[in-house]
N, C-alpha and C positions, 0 to 999 in steps of 0.2 A: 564346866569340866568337859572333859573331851568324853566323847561317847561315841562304840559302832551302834549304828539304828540301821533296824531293816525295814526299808520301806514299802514294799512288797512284794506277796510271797512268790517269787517267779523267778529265783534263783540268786547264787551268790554275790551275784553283781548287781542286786538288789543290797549292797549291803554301803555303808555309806558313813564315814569319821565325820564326826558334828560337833560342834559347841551345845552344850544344854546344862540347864540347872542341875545344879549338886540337888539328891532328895535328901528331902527331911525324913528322920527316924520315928516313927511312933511309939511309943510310949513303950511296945513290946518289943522293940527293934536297939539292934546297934548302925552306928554309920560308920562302914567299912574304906578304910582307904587303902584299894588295889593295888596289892604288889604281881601280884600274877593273876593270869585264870587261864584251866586249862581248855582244852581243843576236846569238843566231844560227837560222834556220829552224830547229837539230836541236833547240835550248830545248823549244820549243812542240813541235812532232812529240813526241818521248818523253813529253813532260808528258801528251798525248794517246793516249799505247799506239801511238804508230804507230813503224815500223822497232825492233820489239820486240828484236831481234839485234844491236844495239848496246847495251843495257842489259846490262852485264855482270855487275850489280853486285845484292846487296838493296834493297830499301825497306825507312826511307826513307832518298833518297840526295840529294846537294847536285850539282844541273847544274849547266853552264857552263864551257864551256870555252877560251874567249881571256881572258887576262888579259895585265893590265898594274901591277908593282908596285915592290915595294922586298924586298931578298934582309936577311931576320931572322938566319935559322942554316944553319949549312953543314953537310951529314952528311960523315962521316969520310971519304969515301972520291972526295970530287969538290974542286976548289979554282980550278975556271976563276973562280967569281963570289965576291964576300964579302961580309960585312953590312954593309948602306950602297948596293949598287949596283940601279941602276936596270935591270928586266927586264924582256921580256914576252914572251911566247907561247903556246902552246896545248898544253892536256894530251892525251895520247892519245889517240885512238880505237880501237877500241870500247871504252865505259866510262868510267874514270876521270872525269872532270869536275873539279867541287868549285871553282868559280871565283867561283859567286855566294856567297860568305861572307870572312870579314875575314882569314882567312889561307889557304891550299894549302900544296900538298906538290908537285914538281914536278921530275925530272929534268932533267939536266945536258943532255939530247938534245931536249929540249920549251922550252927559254927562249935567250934570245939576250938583248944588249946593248940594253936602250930606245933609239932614235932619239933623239938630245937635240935635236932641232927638233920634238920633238912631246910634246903635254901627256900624262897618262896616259889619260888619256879617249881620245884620238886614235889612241894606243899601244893601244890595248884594241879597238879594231874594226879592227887590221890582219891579224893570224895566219890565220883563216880562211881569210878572203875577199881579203888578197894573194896567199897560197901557192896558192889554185886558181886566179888570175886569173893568176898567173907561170908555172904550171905550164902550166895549159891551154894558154896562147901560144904558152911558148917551147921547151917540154916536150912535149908531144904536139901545139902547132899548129906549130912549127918557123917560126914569124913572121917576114919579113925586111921591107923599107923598101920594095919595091918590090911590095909585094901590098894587094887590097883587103883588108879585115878588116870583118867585119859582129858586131856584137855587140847581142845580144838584152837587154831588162830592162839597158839602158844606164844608168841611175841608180840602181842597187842598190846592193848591198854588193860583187858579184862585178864587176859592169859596169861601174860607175866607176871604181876600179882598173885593171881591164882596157883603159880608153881608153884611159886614162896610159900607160899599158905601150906598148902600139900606138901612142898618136901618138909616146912618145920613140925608139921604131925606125922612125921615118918612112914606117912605113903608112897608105893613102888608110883612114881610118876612118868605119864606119858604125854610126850607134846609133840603135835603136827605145827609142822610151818613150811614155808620156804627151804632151799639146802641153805642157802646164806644165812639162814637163824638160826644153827645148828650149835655153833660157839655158843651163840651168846644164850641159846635156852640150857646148854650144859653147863655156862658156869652161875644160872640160876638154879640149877640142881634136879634136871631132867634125867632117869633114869636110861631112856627108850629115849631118840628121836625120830619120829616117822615126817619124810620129805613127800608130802602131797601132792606136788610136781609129779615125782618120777617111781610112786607107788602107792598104791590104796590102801585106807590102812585097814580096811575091816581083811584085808590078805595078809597081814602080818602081826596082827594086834587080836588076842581074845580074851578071854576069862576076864573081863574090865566089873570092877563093883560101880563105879563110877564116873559115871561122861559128863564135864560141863561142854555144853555147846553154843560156841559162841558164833554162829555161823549159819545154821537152819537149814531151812530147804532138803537136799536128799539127804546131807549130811546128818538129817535125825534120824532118818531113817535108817541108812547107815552105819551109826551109832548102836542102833538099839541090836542088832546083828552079832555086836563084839562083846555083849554086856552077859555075862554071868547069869542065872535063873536069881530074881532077886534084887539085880541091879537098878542103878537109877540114872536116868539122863536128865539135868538141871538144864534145860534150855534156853536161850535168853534174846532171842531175836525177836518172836510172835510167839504167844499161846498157841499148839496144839491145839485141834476138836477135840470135841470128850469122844467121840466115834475113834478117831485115830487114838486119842492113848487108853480106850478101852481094847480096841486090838491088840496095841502092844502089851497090854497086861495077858489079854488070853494067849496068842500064841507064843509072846515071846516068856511070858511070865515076869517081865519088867515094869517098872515105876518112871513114870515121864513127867516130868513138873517142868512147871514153870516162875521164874524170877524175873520180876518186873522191879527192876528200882525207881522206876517215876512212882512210882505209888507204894512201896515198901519200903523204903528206906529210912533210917530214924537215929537220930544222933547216940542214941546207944552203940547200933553199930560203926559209925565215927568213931565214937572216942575210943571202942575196941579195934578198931583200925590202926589207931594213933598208939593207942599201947604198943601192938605187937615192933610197928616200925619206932618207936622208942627201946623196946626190944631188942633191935636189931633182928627180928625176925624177916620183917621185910621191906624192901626197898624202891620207889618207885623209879621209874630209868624215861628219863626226856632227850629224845632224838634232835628235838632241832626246838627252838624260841626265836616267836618272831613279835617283832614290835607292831604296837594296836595300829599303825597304817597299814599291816601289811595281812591283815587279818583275811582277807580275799584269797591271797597265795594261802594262808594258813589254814584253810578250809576246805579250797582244790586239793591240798595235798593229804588233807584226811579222808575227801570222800572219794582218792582213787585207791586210799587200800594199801597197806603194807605196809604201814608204820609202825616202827619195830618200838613198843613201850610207846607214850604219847606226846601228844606237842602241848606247848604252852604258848602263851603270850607275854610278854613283861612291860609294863605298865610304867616302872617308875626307872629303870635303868641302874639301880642302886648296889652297891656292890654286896649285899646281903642277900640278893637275891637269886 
């Protein structure tokens, strides 16, 4: 089967289309045949040697981890899916991967039911980037209809999701982007758009119950500035010190957490993912699909920033995809 393998970690052109063996399923596993998978910051990061402690694995290894496909073989010992059914979601963290090649291997706890209102390409940039934008909310921001919500990097992978989520619980919604993401985060249902270009928004932006920050650095800081006596900033770049969000508790009287999806993420919130966009609550938005030769470009173009909703890859060129 065709596979990208990264053969050391020293940047994306360390990355490299190969011939290798289809794997075998274990006993706890499905064998997944890739219709998509999407394009995510940890790609690039590892490709790069950076967050070395998630690399669980030898080189060289096959990244990527959101898929979206078709279930081949079932190992003996799982029988929720069978061959023919439409799957998708994300393989573990730390390690595991193996999404950018023609087939995975993939636990009964890692895949859920495809969305049938959504192509496999669509299906393939949701696992990540819904399960931190659901978690973050509703999980550790505790979102209700009656609070402001400020979301950073609004047109992303994490942030666009995360409006949807916010405007369908009836929160006054505020999103920073680019001015050229102004359309397209109003007709995801941004109340406020603040252009970070051409204004700050702790200068235009206050009384916030809720900041997801998908961004870090000053911007937490920042943040915690706009936020209500009470409020909470859901962070999701690096954990805070307990020194900095014990500060911000005393003087600003705020709550500063943190959401890590390599380590909290759980097919529970999957498949509540998958309801809401069954729903029609919410919708993932794929800017551009590139085919697994061209995975290199499709890499460069995530780790320069500004991808409005996420990229994919497509696997099998299928018209269902």
């Amino acid at each position: 089967m065709r596979a990208i393998r990264l053969q050391e970690t020293d940047g994306i052109d360390a990355l490299t289309e190969e011939d290798v063996s289809c794997p075998e399923p274990s006993p706890d596993e499905y064998l997944v045949r890739v219709h998509a998978a999407g394009i995510n910051p940890l790609d690039w990061l590892l490709s790069r040697g950076m967050l070395p402690h998630l690399l669980d694995t030898d080189l060289p290894w096959i990244p990527g981890w959101d898929v979206s496909g078709v279930v081949e073989s079932v190992g003996s010992d799982v029988s929720e899916f069978a061959p023919g059914d439409a799957v998708f979601g994300m393989s573990r963290l730390p390690g595991a991967g193996g999404a950018f090649a023609d087939h995975t291997t993939m636990s009964a706890d890692e895949i859920a039911a495809k969305p049938e209102g959504l192509s496999h390409h669509e299906a393939a940039a949701v696992p990540m980037a819904g399960q931190t934008a659901f978690h973050a909310l509703y999980e550790e921001g505790d979102v209700d209809s009656a609070e402001r919500v400020l979301v950073h990097a609004a047109s992303g992978g994490v942030g666009h999701m995360a409006i949807q989520f916010a405007e369908h619980t009836g929160a006054h919604v505020i999103g920073t982007a680019s001015g050229d993401n102004e359309a397209f985060l109003r007709e995801l249902g941004v109340d406020e758009f603040v252009n970070y270009r051409s204004e700050r928004f702790e200068e235009v932006v206050d009384d916030v119950d809720l900041v997801l920050d998908a961004v870090g650095g000053d911007v937490l800081e920042r943040s915690v500035e706009v936020l209500r006596s009470g409020g909470i900033v859901v962070t999701l770049p690096e954990p805070p010190s307990q020194a900095a969000v014990d500060r911000y508790h005393d003087e600003y009287g705020v709550d500063v957490r943190f959401f890590d999806v390599i380590t909290d993420s759980d097919p529970e919130t999957l498949r509540q993912v998958a309801a809401h966009i069954d729903a029609g609550v919410v919708a993932p938005r794929v800017s551009d699909v590139y085919s697994l030769s061209k995975m290199q470009d499709a890499l460069d173009r995530s780790a320069g920033g500004h991808v409005r909703g996420k990229l994919a890859v497509g696997l099998t060129g299928g018209v269902d995809d």
